[in-house]
C-alpha positions in Angstrom: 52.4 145.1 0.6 48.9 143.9 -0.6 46.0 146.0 -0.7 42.9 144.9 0.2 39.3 146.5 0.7 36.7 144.8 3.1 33.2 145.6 4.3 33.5 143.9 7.6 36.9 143.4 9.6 36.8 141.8 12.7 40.3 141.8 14.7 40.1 138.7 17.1 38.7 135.4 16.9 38.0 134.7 20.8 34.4 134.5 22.0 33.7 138.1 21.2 35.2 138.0 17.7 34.1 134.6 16.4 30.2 136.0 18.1 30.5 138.7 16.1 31.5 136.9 12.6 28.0 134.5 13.0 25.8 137.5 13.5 27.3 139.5 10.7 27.4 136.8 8.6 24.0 135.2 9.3 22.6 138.7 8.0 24.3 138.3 4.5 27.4 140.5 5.4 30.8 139.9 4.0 33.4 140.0 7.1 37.1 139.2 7.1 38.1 137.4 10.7 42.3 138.6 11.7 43.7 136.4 14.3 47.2 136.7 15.5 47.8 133.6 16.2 46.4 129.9 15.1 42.6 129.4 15.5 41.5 128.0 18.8 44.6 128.8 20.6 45.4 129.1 24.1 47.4 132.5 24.5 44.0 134.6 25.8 40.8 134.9 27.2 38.5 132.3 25.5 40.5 129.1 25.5 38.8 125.9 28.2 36.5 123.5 27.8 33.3 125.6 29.9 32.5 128.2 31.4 29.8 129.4 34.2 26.4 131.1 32.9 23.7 132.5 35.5 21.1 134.8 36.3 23.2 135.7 39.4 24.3 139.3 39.3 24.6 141.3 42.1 24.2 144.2 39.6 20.7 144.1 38.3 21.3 145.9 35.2 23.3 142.2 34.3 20.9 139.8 35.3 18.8 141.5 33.4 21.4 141.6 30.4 21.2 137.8 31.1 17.7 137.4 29.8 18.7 138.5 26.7 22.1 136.5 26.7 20.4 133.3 27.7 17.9 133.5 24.7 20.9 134.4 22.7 22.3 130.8 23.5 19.3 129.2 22.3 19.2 130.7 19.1 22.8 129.3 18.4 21.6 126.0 19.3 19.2 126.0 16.9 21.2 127.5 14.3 24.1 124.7 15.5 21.9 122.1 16.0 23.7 121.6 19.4 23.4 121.7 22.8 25.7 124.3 24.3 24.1 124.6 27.5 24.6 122.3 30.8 21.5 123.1 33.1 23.8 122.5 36.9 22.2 124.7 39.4 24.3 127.7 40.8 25.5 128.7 44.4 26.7 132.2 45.4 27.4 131.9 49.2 29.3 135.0 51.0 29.9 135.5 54.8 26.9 137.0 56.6 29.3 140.6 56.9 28.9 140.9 52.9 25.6 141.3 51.2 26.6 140.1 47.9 23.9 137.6 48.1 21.3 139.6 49.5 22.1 141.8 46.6 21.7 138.7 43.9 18.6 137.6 45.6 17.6 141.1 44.9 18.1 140.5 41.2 17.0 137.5 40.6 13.9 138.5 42.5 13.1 141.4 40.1 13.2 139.6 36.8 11.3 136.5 38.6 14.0 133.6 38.3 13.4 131.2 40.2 15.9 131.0 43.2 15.9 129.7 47.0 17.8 131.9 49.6 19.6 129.4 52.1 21.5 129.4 55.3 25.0 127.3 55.4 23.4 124.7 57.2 20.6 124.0 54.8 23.6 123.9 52.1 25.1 121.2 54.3 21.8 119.3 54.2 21.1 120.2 49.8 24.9 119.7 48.5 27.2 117.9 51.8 30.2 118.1 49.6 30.2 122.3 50.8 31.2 122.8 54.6 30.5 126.0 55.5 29.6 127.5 58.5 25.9 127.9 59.9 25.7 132.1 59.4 27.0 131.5 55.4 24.4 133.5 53.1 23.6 131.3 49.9 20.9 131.8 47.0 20.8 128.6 45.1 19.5 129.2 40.7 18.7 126.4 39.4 18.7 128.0 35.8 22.7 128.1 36.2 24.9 126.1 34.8 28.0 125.7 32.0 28.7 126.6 28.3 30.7 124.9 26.4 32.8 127.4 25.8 35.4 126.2 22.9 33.1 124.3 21.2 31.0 127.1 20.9 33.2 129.7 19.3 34.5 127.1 16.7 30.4 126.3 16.1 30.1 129.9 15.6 33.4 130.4 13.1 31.8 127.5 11.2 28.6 128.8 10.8 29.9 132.1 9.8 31.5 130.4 7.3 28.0 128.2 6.0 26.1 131.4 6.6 28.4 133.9 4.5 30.4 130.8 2.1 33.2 132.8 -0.1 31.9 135.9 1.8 33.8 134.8 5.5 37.4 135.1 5.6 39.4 134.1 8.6 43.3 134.7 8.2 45.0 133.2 11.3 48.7 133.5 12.1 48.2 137.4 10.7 48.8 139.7 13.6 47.9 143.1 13.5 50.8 145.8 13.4 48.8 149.0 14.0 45.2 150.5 12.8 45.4 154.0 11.0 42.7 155.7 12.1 43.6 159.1 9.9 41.6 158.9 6.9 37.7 158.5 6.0 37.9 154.6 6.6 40.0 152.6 9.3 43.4 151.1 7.7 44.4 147.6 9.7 48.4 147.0 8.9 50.1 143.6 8.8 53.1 142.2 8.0 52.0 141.7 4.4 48.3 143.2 4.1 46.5 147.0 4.0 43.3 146.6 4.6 40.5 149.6 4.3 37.6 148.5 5.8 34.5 149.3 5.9 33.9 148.9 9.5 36.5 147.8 12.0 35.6 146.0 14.7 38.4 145.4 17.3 37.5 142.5 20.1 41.4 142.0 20.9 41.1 141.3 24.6 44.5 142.1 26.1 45.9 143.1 22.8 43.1 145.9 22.7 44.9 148.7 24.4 47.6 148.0 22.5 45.7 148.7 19.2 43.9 151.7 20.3 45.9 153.4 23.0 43.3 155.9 22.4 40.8 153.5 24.5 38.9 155.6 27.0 39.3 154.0 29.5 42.6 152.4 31.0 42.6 148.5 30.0 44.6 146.4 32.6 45.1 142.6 31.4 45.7 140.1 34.2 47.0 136.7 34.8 44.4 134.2 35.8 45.5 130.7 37.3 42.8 127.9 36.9 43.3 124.2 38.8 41.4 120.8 37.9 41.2 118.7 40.5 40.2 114.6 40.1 38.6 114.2 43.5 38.7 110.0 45.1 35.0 110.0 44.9 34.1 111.7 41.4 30.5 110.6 42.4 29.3 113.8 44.1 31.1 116.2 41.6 29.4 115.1 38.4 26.6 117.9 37.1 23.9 117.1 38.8 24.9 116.8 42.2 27.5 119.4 42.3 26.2 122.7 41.4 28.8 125.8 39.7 29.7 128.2 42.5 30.8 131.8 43.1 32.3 132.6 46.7 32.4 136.1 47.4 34.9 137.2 50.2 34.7 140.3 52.2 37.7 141.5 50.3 38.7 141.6 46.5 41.6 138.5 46.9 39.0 136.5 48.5 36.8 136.0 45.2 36.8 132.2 44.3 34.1 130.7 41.3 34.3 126.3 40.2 32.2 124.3 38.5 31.7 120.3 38.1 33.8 118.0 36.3 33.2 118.6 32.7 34.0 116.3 29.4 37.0 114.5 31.7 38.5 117.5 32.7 38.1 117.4 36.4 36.6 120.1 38.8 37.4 123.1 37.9 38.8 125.7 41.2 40.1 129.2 40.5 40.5 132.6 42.5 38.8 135.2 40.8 41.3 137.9 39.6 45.4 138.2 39.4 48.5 140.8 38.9 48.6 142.4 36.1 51.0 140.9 33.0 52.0 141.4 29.8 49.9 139.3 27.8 53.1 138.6 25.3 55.2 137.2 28.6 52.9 136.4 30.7 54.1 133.1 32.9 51.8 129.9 32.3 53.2 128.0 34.9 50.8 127.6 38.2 52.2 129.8 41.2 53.2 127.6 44.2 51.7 130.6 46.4 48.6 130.1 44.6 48.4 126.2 45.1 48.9 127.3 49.2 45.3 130.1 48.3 43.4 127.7 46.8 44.0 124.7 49.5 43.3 127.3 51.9 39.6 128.1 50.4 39.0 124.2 49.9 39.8 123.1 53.5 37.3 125.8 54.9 34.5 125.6 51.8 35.3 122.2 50.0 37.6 119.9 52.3 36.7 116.6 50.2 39.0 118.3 47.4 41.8 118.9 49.5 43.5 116.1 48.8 42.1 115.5 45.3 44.9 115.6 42.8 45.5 118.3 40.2 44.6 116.8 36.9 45.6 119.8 34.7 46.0 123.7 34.9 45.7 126.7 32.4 46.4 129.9 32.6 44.7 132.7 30.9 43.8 136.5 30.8 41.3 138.9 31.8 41.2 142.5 30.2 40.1 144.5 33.6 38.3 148.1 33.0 38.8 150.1 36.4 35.4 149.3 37.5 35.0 146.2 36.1 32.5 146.7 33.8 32.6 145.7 30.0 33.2 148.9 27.2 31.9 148.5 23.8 30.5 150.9 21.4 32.3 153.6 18.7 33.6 157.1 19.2 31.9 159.9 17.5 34.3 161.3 15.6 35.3 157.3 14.5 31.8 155.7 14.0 33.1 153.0 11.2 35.6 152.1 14.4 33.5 149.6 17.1 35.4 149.0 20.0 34.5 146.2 22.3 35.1 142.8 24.4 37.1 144.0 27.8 34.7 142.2 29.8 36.8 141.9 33.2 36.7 138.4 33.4 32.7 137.7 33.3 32.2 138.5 29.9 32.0 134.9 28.1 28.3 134.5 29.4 27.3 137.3 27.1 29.0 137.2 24.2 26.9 135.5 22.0 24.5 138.5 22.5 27.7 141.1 22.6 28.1 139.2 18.7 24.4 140.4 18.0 25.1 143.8 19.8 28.4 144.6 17.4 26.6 143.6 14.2 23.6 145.7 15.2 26.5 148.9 15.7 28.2 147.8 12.6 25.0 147.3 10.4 22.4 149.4 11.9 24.6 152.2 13.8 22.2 151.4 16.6 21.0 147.8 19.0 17.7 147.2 20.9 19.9 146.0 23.5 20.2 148.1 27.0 24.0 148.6 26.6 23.7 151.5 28.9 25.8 149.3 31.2 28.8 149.2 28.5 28.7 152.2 27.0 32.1 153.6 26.4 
């Protein structure tokens, strides 16, 4: 078996990972990237063409997270020279029996982002693809709008790699066998590698509990079912005059988020959680059930898609903390060991700023971020 020695090992090249690489590297810090499978695939969390960002937390400790993650975008653009960011406008609409929306008004209120609370009607009258009744709540943010997600985690492994040259090392195809955490520095096993590092940096996803049963808190990954839909009139779906949207129901299965047709994909429809899987097995074929949920939330929200056809699906993973919060941070008696990236399925919006926060642990021991939130 080969022995190697690295400053900087990163396990995972998803959003979290490849975040993580840039920042580290972009400071002048050696870093070896291990992904188990090839680069850019489709097997976890990060995979698709976009996903929703927003100041829209019902949790104000996030929107004001958001701030931070927002300005984190625009520093990669820079550094990119490209534009990651789709400005679409944002709905969250709940039933008047639920305050989410009262809650995100709250929010967005408190870090002054601009916002306009609605009724269902005056929805009707703004966006007249939405039908929903006259008591709906709604807060409209204009500020919302998409990331393109996979191009920006291959922008961000690329600039790791300009940033840090012979420094950045991505081995792909390498999965991890087990992490020794016994001695004065964290051993990563492979098929064919030791590697002592440094600092060990572990943004698996689904694969995370797996690698450190020793997680404080229990780690629950999830199948997630996502539907594109290629409406007869793609007119009032294009960005612009459809806005991304977050339906909150008054109970956990009634959770439903979509966003406008994007680079030819089609609009994007999914339900917000699933069962728990093994991420190895998991199923990536589209439940028929499912189909029957989602038809049922477009004839009373969306009707015009209802007969749109299904121009593609995926299916992908969450990595679910019990209260849905993300984790990230190192133990005290491991401190060269930083844990991070379940995010519970709304973590992709922040990970260019999670990146920052894990090179600040790894580098600095400490971040000017507020992680209270994630603490582990």
């Amino acid at each position: 078996m080969e022995q190697l020695h690295a400053r900087n090992v990163v396990i995972g090249t998803g959003a979290m990972g490849s975040a993580t690489a840039y920042h580290l590297a972009k400071r002048g810090e050696p870093v070896l990237l291990l992904e188990q499978f090839a680069i850019g695939h489709d097997r976890g969390s990060s995979h698709g063409v976009a996903r929703i960002t927003r100041h829209s937390y019902a949790d104000p400790r996030y929107a004001r997270l958001m701030l931070d993650a927002f300005r984190a975008w625009k520093d990669l653009e820079v550094d990119a020279g490209q534009n990651l960011y789709l400005r679409t406008g944002g709905l969250s609409f709940c039933p008047p029996q639920v305050d989410y929306v009262a809650q995100v008004a709250a929010s967005l209120a408190a870090i002054d982002i601009p916002h306009r609370r609605m009724s269902g009607r005056a929805l009707r009258h703004a966006f007249p693809v939405f039908d929903l009744p006259d008591d709906t709540d709604v807060v409209f943010e204009p500020d919302a709008g998409l990331l393109a997600a996979a191009r920006a985690i291959a922008l961000q492994r690329e600039l790791a790699r300009q940033f840090g040259g012979d420094q950045t090392r991505v081995l792909a195809e390498c999965p991890v066998r087990s992490i020794d955490l016994e001695g004065n520095k964290p051993v990563v096993l492979t098929d064919a590698l030791r590697i002592s590092a440094d600092r060990l940096i572990v943004t698996a996803g689904a694969w995370a509990g797996r690698l450190l049963p020793q997680f404080p808190v229990a780690l629950r990954p999830t199948r997630q079912q996502v539907l594109y839909f290629r409406p007869n009139d793609p007119a009032p779906f294009a960005p612009g005059r459809f806005p991304v949207f977050i339906h909150k129901g008054a109970d956990a299965l009634d959770d439903f988020y979509g966003m406008p047709e994007y680079q030819g994909c089609g609009v994007k429809v999914a339900r917000h959680g699933g069962p728990e899987v093994d991420p190895d097995t998991m199923d990536r074929a589209i439940d028929p059930a499912y189909l029957e949920i989602i038809h049922h939330f477009l004839k009373r929200s969306i009707p015009a898609l209802v007969e749109a056809s299904i121009e593609r699906t995926e299916v992908c993973l969450y990595t679910t903390t019990p209260d849905e919060h993300f984790r990230l941070g190192s133990r005290p008696d491991c401190p060269n060991l930083i844990m991070a990236s379940p995010c519970s399925g709304h973590g992709f919006k922040f990970s260019c700023l999670i990146g920052r926060v894990l090179a600040d642990l790894a580098t600095q021991g400490a971040t000017d971020i507020d992680i209270e939130p994630w603490k582990l």
